[in-house]
C-alpha positions as a Markdown table, in Angstrom:
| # | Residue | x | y | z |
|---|---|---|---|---|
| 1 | Unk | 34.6 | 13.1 | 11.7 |
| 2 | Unk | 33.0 | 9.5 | 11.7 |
| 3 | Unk | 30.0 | 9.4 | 9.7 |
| 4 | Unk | 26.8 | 9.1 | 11.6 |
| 5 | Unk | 23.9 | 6.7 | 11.1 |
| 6 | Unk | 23.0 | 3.0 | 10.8 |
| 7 | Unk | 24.7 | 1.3 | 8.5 |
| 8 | Unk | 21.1 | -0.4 | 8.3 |
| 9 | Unk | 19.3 | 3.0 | 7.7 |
| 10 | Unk | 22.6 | 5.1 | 5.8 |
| 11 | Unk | 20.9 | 4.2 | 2.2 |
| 12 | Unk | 18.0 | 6.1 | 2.8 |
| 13 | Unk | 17.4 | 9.7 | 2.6 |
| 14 | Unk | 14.6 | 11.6 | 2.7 |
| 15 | Unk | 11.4 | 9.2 | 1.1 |
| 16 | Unk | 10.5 | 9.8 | -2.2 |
| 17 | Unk | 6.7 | 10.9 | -0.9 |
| 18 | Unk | 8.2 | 14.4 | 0.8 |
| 19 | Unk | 10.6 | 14.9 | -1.9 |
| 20 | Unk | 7.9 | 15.1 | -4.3 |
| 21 | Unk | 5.5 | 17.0 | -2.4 |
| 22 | Unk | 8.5 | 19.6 | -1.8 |
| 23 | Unk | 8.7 | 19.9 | -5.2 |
| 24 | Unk | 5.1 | 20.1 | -6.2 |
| 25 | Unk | 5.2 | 23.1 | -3.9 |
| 26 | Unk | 8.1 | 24.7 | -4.9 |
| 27 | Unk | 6.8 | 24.8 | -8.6 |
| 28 | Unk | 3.2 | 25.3 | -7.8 |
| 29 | Unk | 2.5 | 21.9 | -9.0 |
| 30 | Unk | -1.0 | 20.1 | -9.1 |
| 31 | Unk | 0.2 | 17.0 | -6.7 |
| 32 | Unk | -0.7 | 13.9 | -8.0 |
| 33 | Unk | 2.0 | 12.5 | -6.1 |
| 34 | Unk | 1.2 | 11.5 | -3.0 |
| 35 | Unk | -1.8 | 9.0 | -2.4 |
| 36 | Unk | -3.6 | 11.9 | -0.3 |
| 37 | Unk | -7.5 | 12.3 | -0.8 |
| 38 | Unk | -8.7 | 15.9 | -0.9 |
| 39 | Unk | -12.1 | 15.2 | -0.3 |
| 40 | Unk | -13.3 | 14.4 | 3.2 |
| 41 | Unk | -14.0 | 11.9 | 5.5 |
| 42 | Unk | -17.9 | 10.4 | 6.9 |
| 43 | Unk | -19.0 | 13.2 | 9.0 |
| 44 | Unk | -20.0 | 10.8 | 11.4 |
| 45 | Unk | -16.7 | 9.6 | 11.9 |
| 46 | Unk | -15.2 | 12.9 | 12.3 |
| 47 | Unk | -17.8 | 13.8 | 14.9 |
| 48 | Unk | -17.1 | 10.6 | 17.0 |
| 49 | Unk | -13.5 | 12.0 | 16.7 |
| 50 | Unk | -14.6 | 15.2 | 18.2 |
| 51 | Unk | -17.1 | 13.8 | 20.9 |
| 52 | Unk | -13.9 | 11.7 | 22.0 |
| 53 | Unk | -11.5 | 14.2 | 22.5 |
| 54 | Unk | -14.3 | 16.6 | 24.3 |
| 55 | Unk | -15.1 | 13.8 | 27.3 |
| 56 | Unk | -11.5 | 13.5 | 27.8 |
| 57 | Unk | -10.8 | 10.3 | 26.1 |
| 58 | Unk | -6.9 | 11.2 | 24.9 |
| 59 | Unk | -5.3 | 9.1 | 27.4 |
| 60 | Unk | -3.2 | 5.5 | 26.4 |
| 61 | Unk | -5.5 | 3.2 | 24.6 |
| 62 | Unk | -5.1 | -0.6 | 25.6 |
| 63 | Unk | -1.6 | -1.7 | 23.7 |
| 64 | Unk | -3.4 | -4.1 | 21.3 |
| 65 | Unk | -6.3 | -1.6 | 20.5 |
| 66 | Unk | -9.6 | -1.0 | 22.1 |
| 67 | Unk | -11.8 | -3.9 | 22.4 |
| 68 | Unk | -14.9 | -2.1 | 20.3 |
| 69 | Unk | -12.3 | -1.4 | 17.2 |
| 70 | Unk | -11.1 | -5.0 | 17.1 |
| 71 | Unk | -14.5 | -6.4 | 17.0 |
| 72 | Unk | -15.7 | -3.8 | 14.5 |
| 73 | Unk | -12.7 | -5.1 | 12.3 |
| 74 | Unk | -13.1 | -8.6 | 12.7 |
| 75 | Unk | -16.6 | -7.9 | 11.8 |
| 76 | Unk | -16.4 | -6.0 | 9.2 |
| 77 | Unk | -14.1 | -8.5 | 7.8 |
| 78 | Unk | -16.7 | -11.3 | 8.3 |
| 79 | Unk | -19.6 | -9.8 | 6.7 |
| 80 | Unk | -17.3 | -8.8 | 3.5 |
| 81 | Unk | -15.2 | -12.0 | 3.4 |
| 82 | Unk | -16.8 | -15.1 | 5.8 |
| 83 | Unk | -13.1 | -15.1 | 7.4 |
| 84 | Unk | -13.8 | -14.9 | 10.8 |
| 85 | Unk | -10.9 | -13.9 | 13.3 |
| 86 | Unk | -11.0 | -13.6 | 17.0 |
| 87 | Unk | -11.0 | -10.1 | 17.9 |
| 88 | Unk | -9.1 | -10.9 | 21.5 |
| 89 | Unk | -6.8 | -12.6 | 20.3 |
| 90 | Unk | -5.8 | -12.1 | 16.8 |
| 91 | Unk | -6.2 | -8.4 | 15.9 |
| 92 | Unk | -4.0 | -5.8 | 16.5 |
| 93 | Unk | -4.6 | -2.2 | 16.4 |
| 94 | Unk | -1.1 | -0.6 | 14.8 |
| 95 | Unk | -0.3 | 2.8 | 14.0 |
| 96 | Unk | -1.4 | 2.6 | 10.3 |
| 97 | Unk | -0.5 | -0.2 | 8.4 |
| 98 | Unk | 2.8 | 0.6 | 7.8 |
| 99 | Unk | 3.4 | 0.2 | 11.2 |
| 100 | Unk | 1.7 | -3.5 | 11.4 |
| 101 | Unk | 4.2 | -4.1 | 8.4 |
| 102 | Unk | 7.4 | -3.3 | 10.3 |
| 103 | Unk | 6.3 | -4.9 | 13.9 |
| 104 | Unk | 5.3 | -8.2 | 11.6 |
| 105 | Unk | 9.1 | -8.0 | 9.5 |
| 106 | Unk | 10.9 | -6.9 | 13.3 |
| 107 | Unk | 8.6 | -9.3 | 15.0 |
| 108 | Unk | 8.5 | -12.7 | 13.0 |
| 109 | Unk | 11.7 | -12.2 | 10.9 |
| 110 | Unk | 15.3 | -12.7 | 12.0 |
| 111 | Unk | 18.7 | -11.6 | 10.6 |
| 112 | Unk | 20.0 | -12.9 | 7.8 |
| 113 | Unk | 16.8 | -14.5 | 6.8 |
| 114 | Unk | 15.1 | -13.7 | 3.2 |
| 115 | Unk | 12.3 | -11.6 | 2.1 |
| 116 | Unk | 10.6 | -12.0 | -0.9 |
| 117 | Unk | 8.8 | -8.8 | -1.9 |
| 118 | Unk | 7.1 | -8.0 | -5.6 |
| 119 | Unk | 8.3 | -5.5 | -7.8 |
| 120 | Unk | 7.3 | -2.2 | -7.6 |
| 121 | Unk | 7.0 | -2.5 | -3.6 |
| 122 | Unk | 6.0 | 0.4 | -1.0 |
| 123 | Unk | 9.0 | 1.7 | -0.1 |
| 124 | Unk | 8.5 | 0.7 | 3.6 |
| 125 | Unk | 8.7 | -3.1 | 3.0 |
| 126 | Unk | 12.1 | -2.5 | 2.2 |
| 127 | Unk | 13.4 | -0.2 | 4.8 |
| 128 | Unk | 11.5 | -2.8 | 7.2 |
| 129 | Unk | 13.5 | -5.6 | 5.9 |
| 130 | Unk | 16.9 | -3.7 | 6.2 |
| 131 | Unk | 16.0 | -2.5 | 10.1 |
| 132 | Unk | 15.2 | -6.6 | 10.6 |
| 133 | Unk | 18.8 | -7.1 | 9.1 |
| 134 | Unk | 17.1 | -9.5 | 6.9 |
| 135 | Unk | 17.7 | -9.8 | 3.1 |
| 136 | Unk | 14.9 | -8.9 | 0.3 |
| 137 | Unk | 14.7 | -10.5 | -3.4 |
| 138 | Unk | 12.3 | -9.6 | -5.8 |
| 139 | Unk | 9.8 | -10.4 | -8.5 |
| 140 | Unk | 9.3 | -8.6 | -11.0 |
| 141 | Unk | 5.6 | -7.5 | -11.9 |
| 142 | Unk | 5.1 | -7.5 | -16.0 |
| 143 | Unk | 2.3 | -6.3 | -18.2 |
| 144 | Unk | 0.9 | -8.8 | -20.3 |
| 145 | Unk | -0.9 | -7.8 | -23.9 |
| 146 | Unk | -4.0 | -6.0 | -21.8 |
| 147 | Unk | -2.1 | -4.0 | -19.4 |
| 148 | Unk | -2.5 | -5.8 | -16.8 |
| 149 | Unk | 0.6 | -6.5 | -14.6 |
| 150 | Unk | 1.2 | -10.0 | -14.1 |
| 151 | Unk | 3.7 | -12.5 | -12.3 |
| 152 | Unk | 5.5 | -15.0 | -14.0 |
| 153 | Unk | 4.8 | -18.4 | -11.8 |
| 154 | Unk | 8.4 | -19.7 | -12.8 |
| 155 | Unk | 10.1 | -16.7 | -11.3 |
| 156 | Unk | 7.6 | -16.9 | -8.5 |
| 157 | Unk | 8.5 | -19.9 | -7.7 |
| 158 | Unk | 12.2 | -20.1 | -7.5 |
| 159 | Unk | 12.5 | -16.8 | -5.5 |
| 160 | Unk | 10.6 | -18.3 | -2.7 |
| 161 | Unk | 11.9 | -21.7 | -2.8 |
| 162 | Unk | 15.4 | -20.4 | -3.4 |
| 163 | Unk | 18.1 | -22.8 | -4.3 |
| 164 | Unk | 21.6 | -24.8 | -3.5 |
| 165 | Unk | 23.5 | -21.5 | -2.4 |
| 166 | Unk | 19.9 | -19.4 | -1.1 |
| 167 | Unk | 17.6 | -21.7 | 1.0 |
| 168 | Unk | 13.6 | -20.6 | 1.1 |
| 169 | Unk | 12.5 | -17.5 | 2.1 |
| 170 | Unk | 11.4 | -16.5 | 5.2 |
| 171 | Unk | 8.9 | -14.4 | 4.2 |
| 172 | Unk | 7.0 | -13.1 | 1.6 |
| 173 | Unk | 4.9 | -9.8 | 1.7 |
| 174 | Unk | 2.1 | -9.0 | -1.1 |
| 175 | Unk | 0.4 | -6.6 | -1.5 |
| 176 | Unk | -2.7 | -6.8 | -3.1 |
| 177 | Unk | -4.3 | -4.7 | -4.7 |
| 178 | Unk | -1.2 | -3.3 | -5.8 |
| 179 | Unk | 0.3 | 0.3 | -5.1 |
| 180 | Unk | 1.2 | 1.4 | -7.2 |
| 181 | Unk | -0.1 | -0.2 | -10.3 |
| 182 | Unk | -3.8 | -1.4 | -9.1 |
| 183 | Unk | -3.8 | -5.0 | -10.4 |
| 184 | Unk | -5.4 | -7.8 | -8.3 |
| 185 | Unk | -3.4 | -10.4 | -7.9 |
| 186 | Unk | -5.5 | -13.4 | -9.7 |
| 187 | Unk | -6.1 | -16.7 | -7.8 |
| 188 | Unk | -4.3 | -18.7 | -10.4 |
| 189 | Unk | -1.4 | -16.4 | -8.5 |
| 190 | Unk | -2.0 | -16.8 | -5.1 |
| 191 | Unk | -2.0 | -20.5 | -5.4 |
| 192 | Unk | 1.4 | -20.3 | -7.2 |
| 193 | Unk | 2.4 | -18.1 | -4.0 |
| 194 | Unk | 0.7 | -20.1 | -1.1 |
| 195 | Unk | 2.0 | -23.8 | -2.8 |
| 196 | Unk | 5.6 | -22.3 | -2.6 |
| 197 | Unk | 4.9 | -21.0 | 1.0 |
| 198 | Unk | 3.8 | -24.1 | 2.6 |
| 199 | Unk | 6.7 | -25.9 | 0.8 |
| 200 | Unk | 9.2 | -23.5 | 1.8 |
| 201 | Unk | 7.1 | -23.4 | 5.5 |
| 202 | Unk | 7.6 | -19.6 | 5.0 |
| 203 | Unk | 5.3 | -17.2 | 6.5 |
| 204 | Unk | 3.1 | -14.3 | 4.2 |
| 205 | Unk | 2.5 | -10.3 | 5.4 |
| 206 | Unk | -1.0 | -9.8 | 3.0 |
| 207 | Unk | -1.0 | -5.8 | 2.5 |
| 208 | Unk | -4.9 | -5.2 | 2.0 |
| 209 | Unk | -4.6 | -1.3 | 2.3 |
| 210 | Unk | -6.9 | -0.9 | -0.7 |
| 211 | Unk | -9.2 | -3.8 | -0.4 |
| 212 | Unk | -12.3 | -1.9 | 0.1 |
| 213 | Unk | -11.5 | 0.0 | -2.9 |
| 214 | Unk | -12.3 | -2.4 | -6.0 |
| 215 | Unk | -13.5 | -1.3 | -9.8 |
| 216 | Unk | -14.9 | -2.4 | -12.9 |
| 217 | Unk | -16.9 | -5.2 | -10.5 |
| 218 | Unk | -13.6 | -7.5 | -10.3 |
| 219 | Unk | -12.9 | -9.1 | -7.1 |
| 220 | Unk | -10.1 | -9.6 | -4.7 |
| 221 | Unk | -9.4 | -12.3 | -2.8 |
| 222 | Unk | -6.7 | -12.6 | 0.6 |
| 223 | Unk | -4.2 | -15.2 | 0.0 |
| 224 | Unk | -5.4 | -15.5 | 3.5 |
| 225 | Unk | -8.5 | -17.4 | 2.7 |
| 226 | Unk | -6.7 | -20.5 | 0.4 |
| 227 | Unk | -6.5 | -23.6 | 2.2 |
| 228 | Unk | -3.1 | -24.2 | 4.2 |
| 229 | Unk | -2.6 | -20.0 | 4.7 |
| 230 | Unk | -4.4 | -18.5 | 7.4 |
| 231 | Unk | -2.4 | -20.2 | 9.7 |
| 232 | Unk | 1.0 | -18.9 | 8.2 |
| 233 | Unk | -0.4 | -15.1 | 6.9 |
| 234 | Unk | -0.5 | -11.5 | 8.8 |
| 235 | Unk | -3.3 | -9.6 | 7.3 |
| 236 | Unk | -2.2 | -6.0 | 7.1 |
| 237 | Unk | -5.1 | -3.2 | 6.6 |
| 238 | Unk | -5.8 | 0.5 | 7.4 |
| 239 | Unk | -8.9 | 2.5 | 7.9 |
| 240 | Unk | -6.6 | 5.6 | 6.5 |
| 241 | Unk | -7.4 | 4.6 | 2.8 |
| 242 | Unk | -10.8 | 3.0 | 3.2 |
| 243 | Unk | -12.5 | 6.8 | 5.2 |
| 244 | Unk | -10.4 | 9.4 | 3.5 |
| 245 | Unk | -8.2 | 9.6 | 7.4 |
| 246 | Unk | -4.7 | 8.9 | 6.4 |
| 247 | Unk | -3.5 | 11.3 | 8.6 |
| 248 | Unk | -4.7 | 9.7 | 11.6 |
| 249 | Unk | -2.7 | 6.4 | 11.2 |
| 250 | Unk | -4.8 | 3.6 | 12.0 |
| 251 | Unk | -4.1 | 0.2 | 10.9 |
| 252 | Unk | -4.4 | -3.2 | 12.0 |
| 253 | Unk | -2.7 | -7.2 | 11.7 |
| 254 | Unk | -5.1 | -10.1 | 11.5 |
| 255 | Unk | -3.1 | -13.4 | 12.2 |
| 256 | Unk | -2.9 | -16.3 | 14.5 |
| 257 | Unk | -2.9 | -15.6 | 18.1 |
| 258 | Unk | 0.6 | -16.5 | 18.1 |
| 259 | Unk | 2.0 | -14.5 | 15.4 |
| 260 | Unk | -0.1 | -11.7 | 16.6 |
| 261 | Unk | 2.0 | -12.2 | 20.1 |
| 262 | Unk | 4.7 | -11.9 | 18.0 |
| 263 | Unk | 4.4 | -8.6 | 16.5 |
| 264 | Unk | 2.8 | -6.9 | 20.0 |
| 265 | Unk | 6.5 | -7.9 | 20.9 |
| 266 | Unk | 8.4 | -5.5 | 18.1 |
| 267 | Unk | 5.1 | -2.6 | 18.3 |
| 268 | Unk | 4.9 | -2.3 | 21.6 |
| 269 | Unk | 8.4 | -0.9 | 21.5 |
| 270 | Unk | 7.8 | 0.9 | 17.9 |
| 271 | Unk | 5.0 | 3.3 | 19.7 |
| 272 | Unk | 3.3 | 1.3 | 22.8 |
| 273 | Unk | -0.5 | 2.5 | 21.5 |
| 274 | Unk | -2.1 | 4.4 | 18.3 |
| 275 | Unk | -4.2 | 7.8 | 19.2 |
| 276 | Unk | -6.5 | 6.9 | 21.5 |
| 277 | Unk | -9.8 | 9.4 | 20.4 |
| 278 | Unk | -9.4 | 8.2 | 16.8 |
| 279 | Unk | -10.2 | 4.5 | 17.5 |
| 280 | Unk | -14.0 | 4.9 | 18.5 |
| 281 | Unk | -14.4 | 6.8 | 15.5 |
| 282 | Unk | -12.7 | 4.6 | 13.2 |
| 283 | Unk | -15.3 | 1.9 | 15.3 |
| 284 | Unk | -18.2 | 4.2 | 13.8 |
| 285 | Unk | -16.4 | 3.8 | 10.8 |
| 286 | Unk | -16.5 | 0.6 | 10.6 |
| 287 | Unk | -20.1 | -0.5 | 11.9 |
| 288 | Unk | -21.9 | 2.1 | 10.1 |
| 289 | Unk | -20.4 | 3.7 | 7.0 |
| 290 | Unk | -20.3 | 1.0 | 4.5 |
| 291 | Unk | -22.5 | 2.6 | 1.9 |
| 292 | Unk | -20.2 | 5.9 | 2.2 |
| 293 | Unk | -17.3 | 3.4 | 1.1 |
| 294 | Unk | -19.3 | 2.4 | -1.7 |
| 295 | Unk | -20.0 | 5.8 | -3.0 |
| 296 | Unk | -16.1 | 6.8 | -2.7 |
| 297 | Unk | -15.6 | 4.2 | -4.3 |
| 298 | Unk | -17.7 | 5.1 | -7.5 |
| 299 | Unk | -16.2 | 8.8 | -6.9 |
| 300 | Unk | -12.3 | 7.0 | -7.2 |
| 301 | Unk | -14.0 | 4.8 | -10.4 |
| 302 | Unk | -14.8 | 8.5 | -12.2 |
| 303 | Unk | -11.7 | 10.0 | -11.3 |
| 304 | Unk | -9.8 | 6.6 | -12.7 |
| 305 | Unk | -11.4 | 6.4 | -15.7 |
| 306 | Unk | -11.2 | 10.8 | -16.3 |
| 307 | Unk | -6.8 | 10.4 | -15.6 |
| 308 | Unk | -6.4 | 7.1 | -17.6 |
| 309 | Unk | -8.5 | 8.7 | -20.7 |
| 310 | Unk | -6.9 | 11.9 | -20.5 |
| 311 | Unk | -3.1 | 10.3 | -20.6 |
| 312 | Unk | -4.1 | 8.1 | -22.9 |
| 313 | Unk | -5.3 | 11.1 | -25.2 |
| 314 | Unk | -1.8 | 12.1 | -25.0 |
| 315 | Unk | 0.0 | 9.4 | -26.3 |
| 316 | Unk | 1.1 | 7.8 | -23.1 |
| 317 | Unk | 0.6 | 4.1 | -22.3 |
| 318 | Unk | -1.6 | 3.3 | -19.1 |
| 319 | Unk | -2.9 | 0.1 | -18.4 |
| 320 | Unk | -6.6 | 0.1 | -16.2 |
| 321 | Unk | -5.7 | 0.0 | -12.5 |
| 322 | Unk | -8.6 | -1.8 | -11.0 |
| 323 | Unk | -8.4 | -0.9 | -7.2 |
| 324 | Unk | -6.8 | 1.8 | -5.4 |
| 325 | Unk | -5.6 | 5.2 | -6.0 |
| 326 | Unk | -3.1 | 5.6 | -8.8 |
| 327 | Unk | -2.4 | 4.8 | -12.1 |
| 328 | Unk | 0.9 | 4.1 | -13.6 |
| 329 | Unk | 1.5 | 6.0 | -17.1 |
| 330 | Unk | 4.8 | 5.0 | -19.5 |
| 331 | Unk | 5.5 | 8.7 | -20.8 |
| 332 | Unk | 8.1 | 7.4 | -23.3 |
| 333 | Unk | 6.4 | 8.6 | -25.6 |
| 334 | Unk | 7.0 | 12.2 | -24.0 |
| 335 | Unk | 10.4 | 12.4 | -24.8 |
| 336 | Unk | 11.2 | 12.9 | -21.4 |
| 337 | Unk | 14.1 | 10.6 | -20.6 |
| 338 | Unk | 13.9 | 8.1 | -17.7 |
| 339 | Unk | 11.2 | 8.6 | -14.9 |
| 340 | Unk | 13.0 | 10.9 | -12.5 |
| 341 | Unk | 13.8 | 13.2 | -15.2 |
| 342 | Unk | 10.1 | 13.2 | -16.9 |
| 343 | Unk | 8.7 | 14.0 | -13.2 |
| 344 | Unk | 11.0 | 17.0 | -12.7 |
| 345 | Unk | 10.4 | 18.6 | -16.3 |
| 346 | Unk | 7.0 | 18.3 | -16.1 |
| 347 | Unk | 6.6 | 19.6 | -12.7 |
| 348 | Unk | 8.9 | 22.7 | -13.7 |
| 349 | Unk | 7.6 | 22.8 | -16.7 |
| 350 | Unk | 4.0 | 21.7 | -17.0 |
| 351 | Unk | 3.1 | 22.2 | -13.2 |
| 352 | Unk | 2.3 | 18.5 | -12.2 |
| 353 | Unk | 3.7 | 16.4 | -10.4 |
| 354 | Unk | 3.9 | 12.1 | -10.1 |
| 355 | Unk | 6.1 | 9.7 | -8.6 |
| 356 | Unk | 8.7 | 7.6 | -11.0 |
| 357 | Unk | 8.2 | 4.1 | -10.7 |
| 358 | Unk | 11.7 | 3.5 | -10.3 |
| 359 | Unk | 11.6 | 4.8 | -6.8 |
| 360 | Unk | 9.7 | 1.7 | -6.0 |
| 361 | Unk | 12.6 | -1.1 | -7.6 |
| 362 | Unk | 15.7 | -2.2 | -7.1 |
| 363 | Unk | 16.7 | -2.4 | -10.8 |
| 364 | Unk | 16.4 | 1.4 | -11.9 |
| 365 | Unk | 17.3 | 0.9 | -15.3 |
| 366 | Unk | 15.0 | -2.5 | -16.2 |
| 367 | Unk | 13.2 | -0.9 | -19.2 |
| 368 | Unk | 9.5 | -2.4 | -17.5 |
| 369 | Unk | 9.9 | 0.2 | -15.2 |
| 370 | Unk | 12.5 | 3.1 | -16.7 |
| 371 | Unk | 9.9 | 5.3 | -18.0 |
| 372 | Unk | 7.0 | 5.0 | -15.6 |
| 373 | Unk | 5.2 | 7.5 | -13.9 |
| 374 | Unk | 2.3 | 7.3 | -11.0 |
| 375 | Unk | -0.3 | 9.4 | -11.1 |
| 376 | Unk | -2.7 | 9.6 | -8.1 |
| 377 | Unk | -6.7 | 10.4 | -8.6 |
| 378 | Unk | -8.0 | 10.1 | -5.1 |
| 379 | Unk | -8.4 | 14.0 | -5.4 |
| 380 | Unk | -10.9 | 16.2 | -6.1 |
| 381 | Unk | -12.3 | 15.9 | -10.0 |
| 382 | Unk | -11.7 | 19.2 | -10.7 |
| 383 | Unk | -8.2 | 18.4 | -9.3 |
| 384 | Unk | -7.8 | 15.7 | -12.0 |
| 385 | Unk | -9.0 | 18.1 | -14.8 |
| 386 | Unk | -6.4 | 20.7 | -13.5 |
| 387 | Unk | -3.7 | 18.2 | -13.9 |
| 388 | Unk | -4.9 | 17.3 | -17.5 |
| 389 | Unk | -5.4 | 20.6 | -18.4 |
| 390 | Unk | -2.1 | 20.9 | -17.6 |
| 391 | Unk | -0.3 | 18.1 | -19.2 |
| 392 | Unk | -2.3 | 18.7 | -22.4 |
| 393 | Unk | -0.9 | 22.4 | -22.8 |
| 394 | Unk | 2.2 | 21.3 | -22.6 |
| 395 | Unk | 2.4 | 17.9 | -24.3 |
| 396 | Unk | 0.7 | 19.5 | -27.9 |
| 397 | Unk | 2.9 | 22.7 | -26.9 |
């Protein structure tokens, strides 16, 4: 019997996300696995939600999004940023923002063409660049002396210009800050990045998931905002992260109007329209909840600092994630063996569970990433503590 599948798709099996939560329920885990807040949303937003559905308001949304959620993203991102996009004609509402990153790679990406993505990536970049039939190359992120993950401007550099027998890339996706190890890319980087784009006249997919969640008083910039780049870079965000919703998938693309034709071309075959109700509530959302924002994120500050203390009480390396959800932990020190065996002892054997690193690279057995483990601590603090609690009993068993 012939096997059945893509060839495009066959490497892929079930995503490393629901493997991991399968497991964390099978053992009775504490999940610290997936990037899943358990604490809730503005009520406000939830209400709007409500109000929407009771009036009747669950029919097709307009394909690009309604008109009030553009203009409360591109304001948003004007009063935050000073970038000013036209909410007509270049913002798209997507079906969170994985969705906005495969309708930009299907969209604006042909065949054959290269990708360059940074290492670790979200596993989605690279199942978009497969279903493109496009190629992907890598750069490596490293920890310098601090912790902090850093990329080398030499490497940088050639993988986007390419050489003799690998001309330029036709893309290059960031994604900053960076799941899953919370650094910010610095400017000195993006300038590395946009000077090879512009020579290489490729184009740049910005993922911004976790702008809105920054610590420790550092800043991030979008690539988007350097001179030369808004012209040739898709801004991808999502409201999921931002309000505590991802379960109600909304994202968006900010771009030139015509890359932002572009991708309508790939999404409006992907799903046609995102859930109608939830888009005036993500509106309220956006208009009227930025000091809720700023108290989740003091709440995701705590909860950093509590996980990155407690593993580093027990031995294991973690450098300080400074946006975002997770923190990555090398449990070498564990004894554990590589990632993918230190995640399934501990969760049959200490009752938490992460995510190995290695499920986000292409080189499994680089020894930057062999023994890394993400940790998530957009959960409940007395979640966190659980986990600790946890990992402490059986780390000084």
């Amino acid at each position: 019997m012939p096997e059945h599948g893509s060839v495009r798709l066959r490497q892929y099996g079930e995503t490393i996300f629901a493997s991991m939560s399968r497991l964390a329920v099978e053992t009775g885990s504490v999940n610290l696995g997936q990037g899943a807040p358990d604490f809730p949303a503005p009520r406000v937003v939830l209400e709007e939600a409500q109000h929407q559905i009771e009036i009747g308001n669950n029919q097709y949304a307009p394909g690009r999004g309604i008109p009030e959620l553009r203009s409360a993203i591109t304001d948003e991102r004007a009063r935050r940023t000073g970038q000013q996009y036209d909410p007509r004609t270049e913002c798209l509402v997507t079906v969170g923002a994985t969705e906005a990153v495969a309708a930009t790679v299907l969209g604006l990406v042909e065949p054959g063409q290269r990708v360059v993505i940074v290492e670790p990536y979200y596993d989605s970049y690279e199942a978009a660049i497969s279903l493109a039939g496009a190629r992907r190359t890598t750069i490596p992120l490293r920890p310098d002396a601090k912790g902090n993950w850093r990329l080398d401007p030499e490497e940088t550099r050639r993988a986007i210009l390419g050489d003799e027998n690998d001309g330029p890339a036709a893309m290059i996706i960031l994604n900053s800050p960076h799941n899953p190890t919370g650094s910010i890319l610095s400017v000195e980087e993006m300038e590395t990045i946009a000077a090879a784009a512009i020579q290489a006249d490729a184009l740049v997919l910005s993922d911004e998931v976790y702008e809105r969640l920054i610590f420790d008083g550092a800043s991030h910039h979008s690539i988007s905002e350097l001179r030369g780049m808004r012209e040739r870079t898709i801004v991808a965000s999502s409201a999921g992260k931002t309000f505590n919703l991802t379960g109600w998938k909304t994202g968006w693309a900010l771009a030139p109007e015509e890359l932002i034709d572009a991708i309508v071309r790939a999404k409006q075959f992907i799903t046609y329209v995102g859930a109608t109700p939830m888009q005036p509530a993500i509106t309220v959302g956006l208009n009227e909840c930025d000091g809720w924002v700023g108290r989740l994120r003091d709440t995701l500050q705590h909860n950093r600092d509590m996980l990155v203390n407690g593993l580093r009480d027990l031995g294991a390396q973690v450098g300080d994630p400074h946006a975002g959800y997770f923190a990555v932990a090398d449990v070498s020190a564990w004894n554990l063996g590589t990632a993918p065996q230190a995640v399934h002892t501990l969760a049959h054997e200490a009752g938490v569970v992460g995510i190995p690193v290695t499920a986000f690279v292409d080189d499994t057995a680089n020894p930057v990433f062999s023994s890394l483990v993400r940790f998530s601590f957009c959960k409940e603090r007395e979640t966190v503590d659980e986990a600790l609690r946890r990992l402490r009993a059986y780390v000084r068993r």
